[in-house]
C-alpha positions in Angstrom: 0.0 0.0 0.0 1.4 3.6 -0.7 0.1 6.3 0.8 0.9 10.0 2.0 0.9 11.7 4.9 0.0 14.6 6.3 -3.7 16.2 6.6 -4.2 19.0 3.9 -0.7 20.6 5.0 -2.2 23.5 4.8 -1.3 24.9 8.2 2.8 24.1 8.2 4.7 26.7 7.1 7.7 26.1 4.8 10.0 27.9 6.7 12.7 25.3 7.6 13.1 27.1 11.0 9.1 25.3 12.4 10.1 22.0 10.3 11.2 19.5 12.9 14.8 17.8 11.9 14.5 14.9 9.0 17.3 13.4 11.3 16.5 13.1 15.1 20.1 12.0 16.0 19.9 15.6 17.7 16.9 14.8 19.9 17.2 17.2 23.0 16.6 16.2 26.6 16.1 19.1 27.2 18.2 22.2 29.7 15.3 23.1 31.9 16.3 22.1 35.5 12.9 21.1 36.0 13.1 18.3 33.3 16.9 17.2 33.7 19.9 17.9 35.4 23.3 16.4 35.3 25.0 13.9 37.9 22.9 12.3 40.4 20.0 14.3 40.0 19.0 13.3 36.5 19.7 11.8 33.6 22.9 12.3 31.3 21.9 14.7 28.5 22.3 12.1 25.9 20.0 11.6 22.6 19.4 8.6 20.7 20.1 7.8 16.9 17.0 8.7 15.1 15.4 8.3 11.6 12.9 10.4 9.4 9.7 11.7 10.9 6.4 10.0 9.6 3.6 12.0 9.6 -0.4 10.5 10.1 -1.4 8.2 7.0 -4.2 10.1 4.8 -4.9 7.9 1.7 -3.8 6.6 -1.1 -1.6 8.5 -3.3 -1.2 8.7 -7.2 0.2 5.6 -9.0 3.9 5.8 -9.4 5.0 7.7 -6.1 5.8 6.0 -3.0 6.7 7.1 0.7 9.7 5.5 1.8 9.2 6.0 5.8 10.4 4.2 8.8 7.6 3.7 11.0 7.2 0.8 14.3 5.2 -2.4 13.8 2.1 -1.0 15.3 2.0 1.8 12.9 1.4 -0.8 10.4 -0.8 -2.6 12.2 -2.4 0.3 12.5 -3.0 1.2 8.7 -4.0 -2.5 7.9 -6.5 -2.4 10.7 -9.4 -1.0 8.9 -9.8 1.6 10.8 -9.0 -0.4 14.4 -11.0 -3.4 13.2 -8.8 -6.2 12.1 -7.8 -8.4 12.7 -9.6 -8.6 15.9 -12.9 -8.9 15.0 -11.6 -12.2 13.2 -9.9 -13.5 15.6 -12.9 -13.0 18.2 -14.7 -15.5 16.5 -11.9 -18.3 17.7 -12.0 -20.8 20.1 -8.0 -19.9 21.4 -8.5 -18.6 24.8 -5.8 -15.6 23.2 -5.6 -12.9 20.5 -2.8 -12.9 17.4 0.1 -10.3 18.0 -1.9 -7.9 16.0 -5.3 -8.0 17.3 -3.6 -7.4 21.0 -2.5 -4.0 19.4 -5.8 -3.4 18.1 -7.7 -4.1 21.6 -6.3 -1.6 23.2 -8.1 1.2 21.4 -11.4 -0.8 22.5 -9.7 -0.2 25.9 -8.6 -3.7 27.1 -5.3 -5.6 27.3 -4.3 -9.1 26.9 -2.8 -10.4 30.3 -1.8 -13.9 31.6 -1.0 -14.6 35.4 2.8 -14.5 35.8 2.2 -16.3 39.4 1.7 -19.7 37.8 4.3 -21.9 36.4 3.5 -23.8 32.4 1.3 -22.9 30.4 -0.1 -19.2 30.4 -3.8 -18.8 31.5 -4.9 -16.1 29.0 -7.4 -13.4 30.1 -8.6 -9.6 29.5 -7.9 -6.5 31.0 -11.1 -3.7 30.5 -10.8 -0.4 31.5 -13.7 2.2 31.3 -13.1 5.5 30.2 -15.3 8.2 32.6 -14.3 11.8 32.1 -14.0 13.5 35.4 -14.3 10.4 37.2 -18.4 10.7 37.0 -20.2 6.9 37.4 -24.0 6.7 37.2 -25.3 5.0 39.9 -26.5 2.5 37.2 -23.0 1.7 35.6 -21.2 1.4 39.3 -23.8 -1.6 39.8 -23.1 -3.0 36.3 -19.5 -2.8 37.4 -19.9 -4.7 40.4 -21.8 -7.1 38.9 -19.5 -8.0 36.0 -16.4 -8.3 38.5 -18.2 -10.8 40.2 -19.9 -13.1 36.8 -16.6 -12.5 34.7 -13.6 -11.0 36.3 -11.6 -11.7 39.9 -14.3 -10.4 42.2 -12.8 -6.8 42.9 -12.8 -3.3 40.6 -9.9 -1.3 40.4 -10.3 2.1 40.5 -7.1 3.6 38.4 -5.0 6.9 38.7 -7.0 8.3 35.7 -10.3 8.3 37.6 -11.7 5.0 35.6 -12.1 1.5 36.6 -10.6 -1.4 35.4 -12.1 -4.6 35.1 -9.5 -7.7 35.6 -10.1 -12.0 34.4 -12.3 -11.5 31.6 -12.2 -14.3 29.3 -12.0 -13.9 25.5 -15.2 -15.6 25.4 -16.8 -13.3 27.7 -15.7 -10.1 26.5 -18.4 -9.3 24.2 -20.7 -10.1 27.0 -18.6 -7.6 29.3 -18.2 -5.2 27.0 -21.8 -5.4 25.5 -22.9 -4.8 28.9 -20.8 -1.8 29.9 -22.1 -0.2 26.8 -25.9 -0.5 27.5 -25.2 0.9 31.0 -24.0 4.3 29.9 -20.6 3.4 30.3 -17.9 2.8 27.4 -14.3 1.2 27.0 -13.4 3.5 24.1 -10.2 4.9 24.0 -9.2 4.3 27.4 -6.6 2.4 25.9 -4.5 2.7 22.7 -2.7 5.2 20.7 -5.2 8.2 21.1 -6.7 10.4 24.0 -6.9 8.6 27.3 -9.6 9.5 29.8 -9.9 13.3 30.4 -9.2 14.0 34.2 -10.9 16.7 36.0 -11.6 17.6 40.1 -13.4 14.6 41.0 -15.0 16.9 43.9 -19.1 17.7 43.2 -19.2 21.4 44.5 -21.9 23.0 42.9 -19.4 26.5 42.4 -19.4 27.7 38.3 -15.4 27.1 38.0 -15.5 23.5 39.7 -18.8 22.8 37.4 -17.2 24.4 34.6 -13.8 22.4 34.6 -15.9 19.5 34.5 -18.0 20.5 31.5 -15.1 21.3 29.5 -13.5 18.1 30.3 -16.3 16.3 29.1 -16.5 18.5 25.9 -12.8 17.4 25.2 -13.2 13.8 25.6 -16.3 14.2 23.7 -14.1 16.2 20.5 -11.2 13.6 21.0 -13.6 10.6 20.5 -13.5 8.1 17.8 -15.8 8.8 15.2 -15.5 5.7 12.8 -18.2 3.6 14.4 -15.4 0.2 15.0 -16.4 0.2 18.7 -19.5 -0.4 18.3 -19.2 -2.6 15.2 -17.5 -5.0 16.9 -19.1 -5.3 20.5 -22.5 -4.4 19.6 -23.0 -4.9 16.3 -23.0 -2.0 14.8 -25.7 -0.8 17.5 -24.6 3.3 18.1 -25.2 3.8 22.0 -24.3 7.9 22.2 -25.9 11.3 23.7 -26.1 14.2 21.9 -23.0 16.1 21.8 -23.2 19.7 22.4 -23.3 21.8 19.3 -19.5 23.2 20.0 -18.1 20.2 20.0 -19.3 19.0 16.7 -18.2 22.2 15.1 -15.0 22.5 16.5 -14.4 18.5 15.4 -15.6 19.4 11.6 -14.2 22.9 11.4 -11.6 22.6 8.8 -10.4 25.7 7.8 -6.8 25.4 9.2 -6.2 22.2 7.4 -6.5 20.1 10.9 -8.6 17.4 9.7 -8.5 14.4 7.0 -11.5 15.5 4.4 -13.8 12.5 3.9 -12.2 10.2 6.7 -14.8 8.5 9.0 -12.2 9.7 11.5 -11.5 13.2 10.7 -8.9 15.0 13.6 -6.9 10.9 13.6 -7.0 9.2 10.2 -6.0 6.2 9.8 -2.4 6.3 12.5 -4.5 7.8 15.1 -1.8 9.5 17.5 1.8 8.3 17.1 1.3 7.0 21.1 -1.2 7.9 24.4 -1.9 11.7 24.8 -3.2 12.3 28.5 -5.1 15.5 29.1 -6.5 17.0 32.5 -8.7 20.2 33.7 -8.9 21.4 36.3 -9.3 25.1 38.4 -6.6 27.3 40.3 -5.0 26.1 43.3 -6.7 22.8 42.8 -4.0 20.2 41.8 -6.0 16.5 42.5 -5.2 16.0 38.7 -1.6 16.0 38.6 -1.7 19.0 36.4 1.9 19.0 34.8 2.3 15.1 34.1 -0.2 15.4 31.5 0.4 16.1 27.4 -1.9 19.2 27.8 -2.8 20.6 31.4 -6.3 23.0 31.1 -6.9 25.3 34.2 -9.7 27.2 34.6 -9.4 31.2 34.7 -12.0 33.1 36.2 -12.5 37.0 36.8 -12.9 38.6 40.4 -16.5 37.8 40.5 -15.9 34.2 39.5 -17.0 33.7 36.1 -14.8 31.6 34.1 -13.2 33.9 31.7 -10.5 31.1 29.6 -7.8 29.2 30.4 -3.9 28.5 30.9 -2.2 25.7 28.7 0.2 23.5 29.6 2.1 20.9 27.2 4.6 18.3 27.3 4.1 16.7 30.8 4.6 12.7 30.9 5.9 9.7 33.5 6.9 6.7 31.2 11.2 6.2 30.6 12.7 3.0 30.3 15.8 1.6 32.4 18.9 2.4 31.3 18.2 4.5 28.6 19.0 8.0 29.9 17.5 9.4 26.7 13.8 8.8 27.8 12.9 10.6 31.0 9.7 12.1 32.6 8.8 15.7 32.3 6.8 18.2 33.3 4.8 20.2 31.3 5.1 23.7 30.4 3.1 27.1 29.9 2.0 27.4 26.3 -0.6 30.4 26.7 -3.9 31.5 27.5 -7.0 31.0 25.6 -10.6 32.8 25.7 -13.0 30.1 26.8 -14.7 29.5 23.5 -11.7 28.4 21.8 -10.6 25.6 23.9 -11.8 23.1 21.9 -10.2 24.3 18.4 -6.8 25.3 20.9 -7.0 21.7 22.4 -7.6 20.4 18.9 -4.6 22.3 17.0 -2.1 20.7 19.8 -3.3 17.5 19.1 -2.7 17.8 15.5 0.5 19.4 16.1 1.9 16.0 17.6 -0.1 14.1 15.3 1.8 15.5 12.5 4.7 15.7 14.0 5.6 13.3 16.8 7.6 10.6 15.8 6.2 7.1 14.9 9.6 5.2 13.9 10.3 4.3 17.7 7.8 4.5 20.0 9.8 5.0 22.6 10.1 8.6 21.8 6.1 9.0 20.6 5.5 11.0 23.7 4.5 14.3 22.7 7.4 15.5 25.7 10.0 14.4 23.2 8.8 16.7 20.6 8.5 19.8 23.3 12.0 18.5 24.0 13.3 18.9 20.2 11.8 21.8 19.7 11.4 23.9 22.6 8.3 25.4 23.4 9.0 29.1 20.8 8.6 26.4 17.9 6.2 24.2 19.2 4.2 27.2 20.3 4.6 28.5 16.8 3.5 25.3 14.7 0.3 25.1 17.1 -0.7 28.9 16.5 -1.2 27.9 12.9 -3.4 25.4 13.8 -5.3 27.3 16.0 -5.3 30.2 13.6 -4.1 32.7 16.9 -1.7 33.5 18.8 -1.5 32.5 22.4 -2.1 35.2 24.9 0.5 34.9 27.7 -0.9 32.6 30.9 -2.4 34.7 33.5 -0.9 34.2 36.9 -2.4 31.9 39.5 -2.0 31.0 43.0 -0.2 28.5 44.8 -1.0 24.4 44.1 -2.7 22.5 46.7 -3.5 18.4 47.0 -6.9 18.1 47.3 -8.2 14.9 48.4 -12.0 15.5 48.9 -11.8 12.1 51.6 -14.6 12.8 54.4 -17.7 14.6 54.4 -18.4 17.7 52.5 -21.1 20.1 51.5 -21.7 20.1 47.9 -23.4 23.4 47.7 -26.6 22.4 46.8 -28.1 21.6 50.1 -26.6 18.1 49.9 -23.4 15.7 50.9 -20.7 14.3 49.4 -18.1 11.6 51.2 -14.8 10.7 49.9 -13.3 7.5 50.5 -9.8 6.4 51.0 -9.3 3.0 48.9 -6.1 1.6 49.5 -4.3 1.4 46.6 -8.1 1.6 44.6 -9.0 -1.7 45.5 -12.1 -2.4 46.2 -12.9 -6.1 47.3 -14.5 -8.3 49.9 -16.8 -7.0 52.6 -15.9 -3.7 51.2 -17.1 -4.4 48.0 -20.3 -5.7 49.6 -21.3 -2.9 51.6 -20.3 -0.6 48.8 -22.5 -1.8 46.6 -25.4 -2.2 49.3 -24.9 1.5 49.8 -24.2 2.7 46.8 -27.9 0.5 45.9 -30.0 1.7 48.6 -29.9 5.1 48.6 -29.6 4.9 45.0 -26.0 7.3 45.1 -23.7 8.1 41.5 -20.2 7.7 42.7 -16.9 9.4 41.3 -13.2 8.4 41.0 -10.4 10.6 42.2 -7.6 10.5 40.4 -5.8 9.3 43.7 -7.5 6.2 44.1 -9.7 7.1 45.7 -13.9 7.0 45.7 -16.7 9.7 46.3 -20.0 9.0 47.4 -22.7 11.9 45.7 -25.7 13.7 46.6 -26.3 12.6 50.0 -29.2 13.8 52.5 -27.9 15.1 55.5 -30.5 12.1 57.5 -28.4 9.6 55.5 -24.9 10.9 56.9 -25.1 8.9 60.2 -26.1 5.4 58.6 -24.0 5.4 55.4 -21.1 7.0 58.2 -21.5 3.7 60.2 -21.9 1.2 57.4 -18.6 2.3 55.7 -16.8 1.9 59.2 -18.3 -1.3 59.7 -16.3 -2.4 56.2 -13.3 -0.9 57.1 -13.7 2.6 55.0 -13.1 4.8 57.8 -12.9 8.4 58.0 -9.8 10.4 57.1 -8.8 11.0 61.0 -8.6 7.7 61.2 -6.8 6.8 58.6 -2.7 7.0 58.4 -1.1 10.1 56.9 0.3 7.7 54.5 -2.0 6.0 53.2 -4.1 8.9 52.4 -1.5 10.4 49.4 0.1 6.1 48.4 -0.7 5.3 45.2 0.2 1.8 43.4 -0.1 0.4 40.4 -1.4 -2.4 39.7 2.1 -4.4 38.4 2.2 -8.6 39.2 0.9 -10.9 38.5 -0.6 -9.9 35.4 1.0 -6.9 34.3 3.3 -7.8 31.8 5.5 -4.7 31.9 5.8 -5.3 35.6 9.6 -6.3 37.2 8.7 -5.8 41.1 5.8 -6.1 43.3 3.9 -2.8 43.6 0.3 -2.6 44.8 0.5 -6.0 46.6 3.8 -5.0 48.2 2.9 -1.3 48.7 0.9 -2.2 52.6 4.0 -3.8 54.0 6.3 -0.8 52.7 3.9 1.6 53.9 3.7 -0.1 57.6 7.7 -0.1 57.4 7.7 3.6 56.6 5.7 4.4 59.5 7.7 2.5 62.0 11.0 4.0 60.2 9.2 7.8 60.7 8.2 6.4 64.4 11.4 5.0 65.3 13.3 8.8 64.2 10.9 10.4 66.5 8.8 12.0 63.8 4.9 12.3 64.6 2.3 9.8 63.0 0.8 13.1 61.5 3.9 13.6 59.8 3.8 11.8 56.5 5.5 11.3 53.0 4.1 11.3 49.8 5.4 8.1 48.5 4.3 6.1 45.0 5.3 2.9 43.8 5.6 1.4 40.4 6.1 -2.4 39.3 8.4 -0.9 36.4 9.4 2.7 35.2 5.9 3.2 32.6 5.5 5.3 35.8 1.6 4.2 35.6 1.0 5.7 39.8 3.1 8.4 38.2 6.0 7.9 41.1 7.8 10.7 39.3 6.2 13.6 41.2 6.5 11.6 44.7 8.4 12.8 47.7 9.6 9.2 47.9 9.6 7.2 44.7 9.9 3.1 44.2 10.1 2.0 41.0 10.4 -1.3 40.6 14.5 -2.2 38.6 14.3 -5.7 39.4 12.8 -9.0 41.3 12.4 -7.1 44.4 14.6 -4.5 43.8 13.8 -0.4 43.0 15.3 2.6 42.2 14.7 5.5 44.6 13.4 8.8 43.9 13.3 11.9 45.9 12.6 15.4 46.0 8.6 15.9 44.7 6.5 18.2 46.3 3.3 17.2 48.2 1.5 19.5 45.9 2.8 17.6 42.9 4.8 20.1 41.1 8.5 19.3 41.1 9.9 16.5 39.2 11.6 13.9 42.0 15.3 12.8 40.9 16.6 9.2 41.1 18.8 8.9 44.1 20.0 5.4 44.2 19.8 3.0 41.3 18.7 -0.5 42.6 18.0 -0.9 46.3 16.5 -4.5 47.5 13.3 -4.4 49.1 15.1 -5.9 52.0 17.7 -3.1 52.7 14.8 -0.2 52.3 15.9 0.9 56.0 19.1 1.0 55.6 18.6 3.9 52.9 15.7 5.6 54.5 16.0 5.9 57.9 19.1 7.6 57.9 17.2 10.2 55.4 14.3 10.9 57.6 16.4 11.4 60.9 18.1 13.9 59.2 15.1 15.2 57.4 13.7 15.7 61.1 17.0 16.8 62.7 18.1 19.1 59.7 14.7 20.7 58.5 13.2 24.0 58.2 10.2 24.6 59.3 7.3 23.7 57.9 9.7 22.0 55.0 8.2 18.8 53.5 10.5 16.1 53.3 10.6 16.9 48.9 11.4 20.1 49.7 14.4 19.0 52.4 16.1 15.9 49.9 15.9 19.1 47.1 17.7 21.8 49.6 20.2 19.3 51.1 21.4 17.6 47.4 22.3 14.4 45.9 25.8 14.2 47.8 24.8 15.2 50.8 21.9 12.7 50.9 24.2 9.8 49.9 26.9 10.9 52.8 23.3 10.7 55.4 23.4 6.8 54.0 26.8 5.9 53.3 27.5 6.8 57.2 24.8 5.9 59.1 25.5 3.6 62.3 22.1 3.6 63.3 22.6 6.1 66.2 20.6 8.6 67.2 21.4 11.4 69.4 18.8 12.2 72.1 
């Protein structure tokens, strides 16, 4: 097949000066201090050999030309897919409890993976990962019972609720996903997307204050996922035959998808903003308002914040690009970054801003190795002048500068809250977003009885909606009775952890991380007791089964990610508020010797602090070789 790339090209200028480099052997890692630093703190600025940039497949071309491009295996897939089709709805149709290579490529964009349990020894039990795709985190009441109910007929018996404020759905059976799936669909819930080489879920404040920027975060969170959704009908022409399940879409978001007049779209395509390549890898957006940073703002490809005027009414909104977790070991060219101010937009031209950045790495971001797909590696070989420049064509404007906005705050929302409509609103802390056994039970009784739509924070975590004020006391005592008790009572710790799910079936996974993260936890707290520091005191501490960076361990005070069989690098120096990038401190530590490296570090964070300084903020003043000289001579001593 021959084909061409590019949408109209209308919108890309000639001038060699926005053309990204036909060679990327001169891929940047970029000089910000945020991103990387030399020595111990980050990575070594190092690029990898590169080849010629393929831009998004648009159709056939003339007879007699060709396109001689590098591009990965799944971009191929990809193109012979019919349009994320094949093979996989073929190979559904199989007795084989597993997919072919290519149909497990292709599943993803129906949002599930193909997973085995890596716990048992011969042959490899084959079953499904699903994950829904729920913008802000909002569940019906309806689809949370669904849920439950599919978890216990078809999966493990439990529902994970993810860092992206979805749930995913674990031991689903080939022959049982089109009953799972099927089923999610006709419950007002979808799988679309939340997988696969195109926008992930959209995050927003989980929290369901009835105040016009916390309501208008939200909106425009669903108006983005809404704009960034498949169009091409394969979804639903493989699980439901064909059958469209959809709401009406607001009338701005269909005319910000089919406004063409920048060149952003492929004319005729039954998808028109991703063609036939779809994005060259993930692109993760979140919303969100000012001070408010549940999201983790900066780790996303585009960061949306809400800007309102003195009397409150949302006016536009700051952009941030480039932010992502995933590296790989040993490969000091990959890295996790931050993203970056990119400009401010009046409010009704979010979608066609949100849009043009999209294209912008659609175009442009490289599909030859998709280790370096991430739109952060095209802020990084650019810089954000040129980037900012190619995306302004796009949008047809030019950015305004962002407006300036108060400090960042976690928010977790856990315990009782007024919504501002004369109801309640209870968050939950899920331990590591598990949800299982009695506490799955009562959940559901709950959730059942008083007939209550839930939403999922981004840290794990569950709300309970709309809630009478005479239903505070029973629901309050149910939730204790299954072990969901309120944030007072609940450790420090345990209230910012996250995990990823990693083994056993994970296949990217190297080290324990969600089951191991309760015994690492319980050792923190008796390292912080045994230093003298207060069990109010606490860490923000993430932990990863390999460096995808899934529980986004990057932005952690205290960092695991998982190097080896029970080994992990450590990284230190986030802030609790999730804005600094940590820095890998030691390189492969066995989960056996944790104390040995630790404790030293929080006696002297406690000894040696400011106040009021976080132990991020301490590991960041004090420095690399300082930090290793606390390790390297600690006896175990403490003075009194």
């Amino acid at each position: 097949m021959t084909t061409s790339f590019g949408a109209s090209g209308a919108a890309i200028s000639n001038d060699p000066k926005l053309q990204i480099s036909k060679t990327l052997g001169g891929l940047k890692t970029a000089s910000n201090s945020l991103f990387l630093l030399d020595g111990y703190w980050g990575f070594r600025k190092s690029a990898p050999c590169g080849t010629s940039v393929v831009r998004a497949v648009s159709e056939n071309v003339k007879s007699g030309t060709s396109v001689d491009q590098k591009r990965s295996k799944v971009e191929i897939i990809k193109e012979k897919s019919n349009f994320i089709r094949y093979p996989l709805n073929e190979d559904l149709l199989t007795d084989a409890p597993n997919l072919s290579d290519d149909s497990t490529q292709v599943i993803k964009f129906h949002g599930s993976y193909q997973q085995y349990n890596r716990d048992e020894r011969g042959s490899r039990s084959y079953s499904f990962m699903l994950r829904t795709k729920n913008p802000c985190g909002k569940v019906p009441n309806k689809l949370y019972l669904v849920m439950d109910d599919l978890a216990d007929e078809f999966g493990i018996g439990t529902l994970r609720l993810t860092t992206r404020q979805t749930f995913q759905l674990h031991g689903v059976l080939k022959k049982n996903l089109k009953t799972v799936m099927s089923s999610i669909i006709k419950n007002m819930g979808s799988t679309l997307g939340a997988c696969g080489d195109l926008n992930r879920n959209v995050l927003a404040p989980a929290a369901p204050f009835q105040r016009k920027d916390y309501l208008f975060a939200q909106e425009t969170a669903e108006n983005i996922a809404a704009l960034l959704t498949p169009q091409s009908g394969f979804y639903y022409d493989v699980w439901v035959d064909g059958e469209k399940f959809v709401s009406a879409e607001p009338p701005e978001v269909v005319a910000a998808r089919n406004d063409n007049l920048l060149g952003t779209n492929f004319p005729d395509s039954p998808e028109p903003i991703y063609g036939t390549q779809f994005l060259p890898r993930k692109f993760k957006i979140a919303v969100t308002v000012p001070t408010d940073n549940s999201v983790d703002l900066f780790t996303n490809d585009i960061g949306v914040v809400v800007v309102s005027d003195p009397n409150g009414e949302p006016q536009g909104f700051n952009l941030y690009v480039g932010g992502g977790m995933g590296r790989t070991h040993r490969i000091e060219s990959t890295f996790p970054r931050l993203a970056e101010p990119l400009g401010y937009v009046p409010k009704a031209d979010i979608l066609y801003a949100v849009k043009a950045i999209v294209v912008t790495q659609r175009e442009n971001g490289r599909r030859d190795d998709r280790r370096y797909s991430r739109m952060k590696y095209l802020l990084s070989s650019w810089g954000i002048e040129k980037f900012r420049s190619v995306v302004e064509q796009y949008y047809g404007k030019k950015f305004e500068p962002c407006h300036d906005l108060p400090e960042w705050e976690f928010k977790s929302y856990l315990g009782w809250h007024d919504q501002g409509d004369g109801v309640l609103f209870c968050g939950l802390q899920v331990d590591n977003g598990r949800i299982k056994g009695t506490m799955k039970t009562s959940l559901r009784e709950i959730i059942e009885k008083y007939n209550l739509n839930v939403r999922i924070t981004p840290n794990q975590n569950l709300i309970l909606c709309d809630i009478q004020e005479a239903w505070k006391q029973p629901i309050t005592t149910a939730l204790a009775q299954c072990g969901l008790q309120q944030p007072e009572h609940v450790d420090p710790l345990n209230v910012t952890a996250m995990a990823c799910p990693a083994l056993p079936l994970c296949p990217l996974a190297i080290a324990e991380a969600e089951r191991g993260a309760p015994d690492i936890l319980k050792r923190v707290r008796a390292m912080l007791k045994k230093v003298g520091l207060q069990h109010n005191e606490s860490v923000v501490i993430r932990i990863t089964g390999c460096p995808n960076g899934c529980a986004r361990p990057y932005m952690a005070e205290l960092g695991l990610v998982g190097s080896g069989p029970n080994a992990y690098q450590i990284w230190v120096g986030g802030t609790p508020n999730q804005t600094l990038l940590a820095k890998v401190l030691f390189d492969k530590v066995k989960i056996q010797d944790l104390e040995k490296v630790l404790e030293p570090l929080f006696y002297n964070w406690k000894c040696l602090r400011v106040p009021s300084e976080s132990f991020g903020e301490f590991t960041n003043r004090v420095g690399g070789e300082k930090l290793h000289e606390m390790v390297d001579k600690w006896d175990g001593v403490m003075a009194a």
